[in-house]
C-alpha positions in Angstrom: -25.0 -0.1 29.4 -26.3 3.3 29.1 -28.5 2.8 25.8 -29.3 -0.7 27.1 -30.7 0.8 29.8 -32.3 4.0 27.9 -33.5 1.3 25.3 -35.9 0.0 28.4 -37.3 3.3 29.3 -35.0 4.3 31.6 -34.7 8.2 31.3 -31.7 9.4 29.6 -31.2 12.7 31.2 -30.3 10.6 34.5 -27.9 7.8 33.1 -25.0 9.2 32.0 -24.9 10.8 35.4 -25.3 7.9 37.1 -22.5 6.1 35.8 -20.0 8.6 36.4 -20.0 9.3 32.3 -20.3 12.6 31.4 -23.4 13.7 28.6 -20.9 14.8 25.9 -18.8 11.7 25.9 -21.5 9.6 26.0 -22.8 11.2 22.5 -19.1 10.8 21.2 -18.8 7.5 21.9 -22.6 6.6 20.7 -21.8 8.1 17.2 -18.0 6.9 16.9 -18.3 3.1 17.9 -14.8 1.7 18.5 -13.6 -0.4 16.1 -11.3 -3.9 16.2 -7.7 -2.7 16.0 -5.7 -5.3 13.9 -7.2 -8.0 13.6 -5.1 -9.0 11.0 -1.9 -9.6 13.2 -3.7 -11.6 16.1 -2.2 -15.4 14.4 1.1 -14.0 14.7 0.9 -12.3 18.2 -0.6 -15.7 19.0 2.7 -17.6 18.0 5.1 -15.3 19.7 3.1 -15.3 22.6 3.5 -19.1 22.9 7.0 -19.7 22.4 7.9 -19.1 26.4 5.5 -21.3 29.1 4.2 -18.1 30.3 4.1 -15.5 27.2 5.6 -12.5 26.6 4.7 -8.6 27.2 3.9 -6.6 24.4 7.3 -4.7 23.4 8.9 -8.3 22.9 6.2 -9.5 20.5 5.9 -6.2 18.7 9.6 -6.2 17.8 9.0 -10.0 16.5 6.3 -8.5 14.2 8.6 -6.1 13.0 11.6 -8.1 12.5 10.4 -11.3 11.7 7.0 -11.0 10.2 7.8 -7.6 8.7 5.0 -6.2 9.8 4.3 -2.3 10.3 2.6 -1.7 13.8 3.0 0.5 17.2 3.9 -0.7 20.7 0.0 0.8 21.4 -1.6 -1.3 18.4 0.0 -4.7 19.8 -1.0 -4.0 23.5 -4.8 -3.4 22.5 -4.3 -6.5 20.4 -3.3 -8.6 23.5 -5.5 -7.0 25.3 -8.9 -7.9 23.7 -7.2 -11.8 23.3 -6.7 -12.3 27.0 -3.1 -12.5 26.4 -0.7 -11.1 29.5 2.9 -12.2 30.3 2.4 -13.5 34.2 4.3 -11.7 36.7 6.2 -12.6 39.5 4.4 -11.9 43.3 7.0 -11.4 46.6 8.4 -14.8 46.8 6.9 -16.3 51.0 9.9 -18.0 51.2 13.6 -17.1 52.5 15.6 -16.4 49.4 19.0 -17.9 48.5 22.2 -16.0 49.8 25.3 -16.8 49.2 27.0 -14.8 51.8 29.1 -16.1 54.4 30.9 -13.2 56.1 34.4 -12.2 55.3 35.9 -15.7 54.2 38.3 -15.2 51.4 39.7 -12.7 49.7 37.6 -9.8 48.1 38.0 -7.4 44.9 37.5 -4.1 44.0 33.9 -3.1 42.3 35.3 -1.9 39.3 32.0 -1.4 37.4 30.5 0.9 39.8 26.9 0.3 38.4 28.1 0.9 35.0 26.7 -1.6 33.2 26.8 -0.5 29.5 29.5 -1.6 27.1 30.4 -1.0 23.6 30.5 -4.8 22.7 30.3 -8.2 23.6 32.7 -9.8 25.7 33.7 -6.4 27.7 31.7 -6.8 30.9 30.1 -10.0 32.2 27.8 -10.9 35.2 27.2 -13.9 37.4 24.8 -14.9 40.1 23.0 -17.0 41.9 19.2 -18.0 42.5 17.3 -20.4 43.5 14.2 -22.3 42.5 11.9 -24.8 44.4 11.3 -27.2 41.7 9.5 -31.1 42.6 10.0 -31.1 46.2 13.5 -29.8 46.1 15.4 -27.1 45.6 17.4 -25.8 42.0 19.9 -23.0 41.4 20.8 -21.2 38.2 24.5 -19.8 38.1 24.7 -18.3 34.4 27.3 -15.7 33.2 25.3 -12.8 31.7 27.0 -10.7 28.7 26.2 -6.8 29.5 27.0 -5.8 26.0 25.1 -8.5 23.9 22.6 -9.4 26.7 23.7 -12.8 25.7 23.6 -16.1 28.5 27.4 -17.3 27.5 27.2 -19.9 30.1 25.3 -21.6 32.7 24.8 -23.9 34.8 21.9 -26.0 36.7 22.7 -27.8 39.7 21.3 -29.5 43.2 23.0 -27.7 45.3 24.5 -23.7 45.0 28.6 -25.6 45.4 32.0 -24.8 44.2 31.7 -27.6 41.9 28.7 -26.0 40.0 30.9 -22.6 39.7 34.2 -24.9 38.4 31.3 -26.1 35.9 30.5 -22.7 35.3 34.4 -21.6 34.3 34.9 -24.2 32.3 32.0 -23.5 30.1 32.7 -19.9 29.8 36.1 -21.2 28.9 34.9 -22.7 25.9 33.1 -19.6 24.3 35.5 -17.3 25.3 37.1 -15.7 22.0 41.0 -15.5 22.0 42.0 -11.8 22.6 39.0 -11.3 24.9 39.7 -8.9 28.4 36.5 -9.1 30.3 35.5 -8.1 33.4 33.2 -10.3 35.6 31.4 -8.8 38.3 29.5 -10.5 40.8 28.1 -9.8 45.2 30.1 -11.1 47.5 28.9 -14.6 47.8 31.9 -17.2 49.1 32.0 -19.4 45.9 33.6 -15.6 44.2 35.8 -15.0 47.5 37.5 -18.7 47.4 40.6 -19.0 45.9 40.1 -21.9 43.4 37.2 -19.1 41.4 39.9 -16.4 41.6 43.1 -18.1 40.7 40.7 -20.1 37.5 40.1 -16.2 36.5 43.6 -14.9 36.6 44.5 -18.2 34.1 41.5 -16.7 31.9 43.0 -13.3 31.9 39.4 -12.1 33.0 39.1 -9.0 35.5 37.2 -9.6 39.0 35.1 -7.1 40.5 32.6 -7.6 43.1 29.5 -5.8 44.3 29.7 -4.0 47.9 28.1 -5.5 50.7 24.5 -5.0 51.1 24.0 -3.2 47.9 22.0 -5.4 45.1 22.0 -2.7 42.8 25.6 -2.7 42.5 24.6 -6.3 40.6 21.2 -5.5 39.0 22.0 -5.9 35.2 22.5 -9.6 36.0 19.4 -9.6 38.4 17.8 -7.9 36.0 18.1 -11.4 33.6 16.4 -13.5 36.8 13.4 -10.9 36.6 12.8 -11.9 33.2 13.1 -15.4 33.1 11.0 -16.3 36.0 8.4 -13.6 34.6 8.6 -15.6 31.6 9.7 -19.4 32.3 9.2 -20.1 35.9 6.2 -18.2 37.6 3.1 -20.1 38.3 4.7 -23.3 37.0 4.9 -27.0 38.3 7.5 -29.5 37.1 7.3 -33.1 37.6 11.0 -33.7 38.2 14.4 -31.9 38.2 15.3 -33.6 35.3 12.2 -31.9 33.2 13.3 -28.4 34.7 16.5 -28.6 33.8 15.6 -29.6 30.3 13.3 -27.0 29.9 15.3 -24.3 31.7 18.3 -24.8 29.0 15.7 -24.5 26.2 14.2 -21.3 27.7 18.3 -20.1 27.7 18.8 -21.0 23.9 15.4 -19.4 23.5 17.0 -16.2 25.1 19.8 -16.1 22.7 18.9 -16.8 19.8 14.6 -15.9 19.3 14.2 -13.5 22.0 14.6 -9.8 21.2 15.7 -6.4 23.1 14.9 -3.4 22.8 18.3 -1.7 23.4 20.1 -4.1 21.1 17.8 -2.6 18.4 15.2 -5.4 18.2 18.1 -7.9 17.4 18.6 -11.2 19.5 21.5 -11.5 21.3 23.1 -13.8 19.1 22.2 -11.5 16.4 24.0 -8.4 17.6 26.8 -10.3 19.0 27.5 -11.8 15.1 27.1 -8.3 13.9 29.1 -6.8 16.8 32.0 -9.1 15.8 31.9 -8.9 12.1 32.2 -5.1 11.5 
């Protein structure tokens, strides 16, 4: 803007000033013109951008470059990248409406919080999670109750249901009963809603063999690895969306889960997928 302007007469000794840029950077940047940073890796940001409804952030697609594409690149090369396409992973504004609790006062039987916010483990299968939340999905109302793997950062089970009910969380058990490997001791914390209080979820754990432990009340951080797993998939599936039926969001919620597992990669797991590190987690 400045040489535009200087271009048309405008004195130069003034401009600089009067855009709050200061007369030495302004000579920098006039005789070191930026140049496009990679333009070579923009097709495949592209792709790995696409493969959720509402993209990814930068960290997630550079360790696709790396691991998929073997590509060389910084976390700093990829943002600028996304940047100059217009590509940013939506994010999630205060919700207006009165959020799902499952609470009900003391009904039941409690348990002790035996994580403590200690949320890291060794391995798969050591320490699980489970919650629920809601969505408003074509006129009504959905809710997600998944069981969230702390050490492989793996969805083992899930399910999508009408209504937040004991018979969703019997659902639940008896999908996590399924991928639950023989030998296996975990622990599965959740809050204190009243489908983890009643006696039919306790007794079905004790026949598993897996460990309660419960949040205290009024403290969601004591559950925040598994809220954690919400954050990201309503940053990433859900936010800004509109679905013409419960039937399509259910469909396309369990793909977003498989794509979870098995495409989308962490960080902390080393760049792997879930399903990745838990394969490699089991086999050494």
């Amino acid at each position: 803007m400045v040489s535009t302007l200087a271009g048309l007469g405008h004195p130069l000794r003034c401009l600089p000033g009067a855009a709050g840029l200061a007369r030495s950077t302004y000579y920098y940047l006039l005789s070191h013109p930026g140049r496009v940073t990679r333009p070579d890796i923009e097709p495949m940001v592209a792709e790995v951008f696409r493969r959720t409804p509402n993209g990814c952030g930068h960290r997630q697609v550079r360790m696709c470059l790396v691991h998929e594409f073997g590509m060389r690149v910084s976390h700093k090369s990829v943002l600028k990248v996304m940047r100059r396409m217009g590509l940013r992973c939506a994010i999630r504004r205060p919700n207006p409406h009165r959020r799902y609790v499952s609470y009900r006062g003391e009904t039941g039987a409690g348990a002790p919080n035996l994580l403590k916010r200690d949320f890291s483990a060794d391995g798969p299968w050591m320490k699980l999670g489970t919650d629920v939340t809601e969505f408003r999905v074509a006129g009504g109302r959905a809710y997600l109750a998944p069981v969230y793997d702390m050490g492989s950062k793996e969805i083992v089970a899930w399910d999508v249901s009408r209504h937040p009910d004991l018979a969703q969380h019997q659902r639940l058990l008896a999908m996590l009963e399924g991928r639950l490997p023989e030998g296996a001791d975990p622990i599965l914390h959740s809050d204190m809603g009243w489908q983890y209080r009643h006696d039919r979820w306790r007794n079905r754990l004790a026949e598993l063999g897996i460990r309660q432990s419960m949040s205290r009340k009024g403290n969601c951080l004591d559950n925040a690895a598994t809220e954690q797993v919400f954050g990201h998939l309503k940053d990433e599936f859900y936010t800004g969306r509109e679905f013409d039926s419960y039937e399509q969001f259910e469909r396309e919620l369990a793909a977003y889960i498989i794509h979870w597992n098995t495409k989308r990669r962490q960080q902390r797991l080393g760049g792997h997928t879930p399903e990745e590190f838990r394969i490699m987690s089991l086999t050494a």
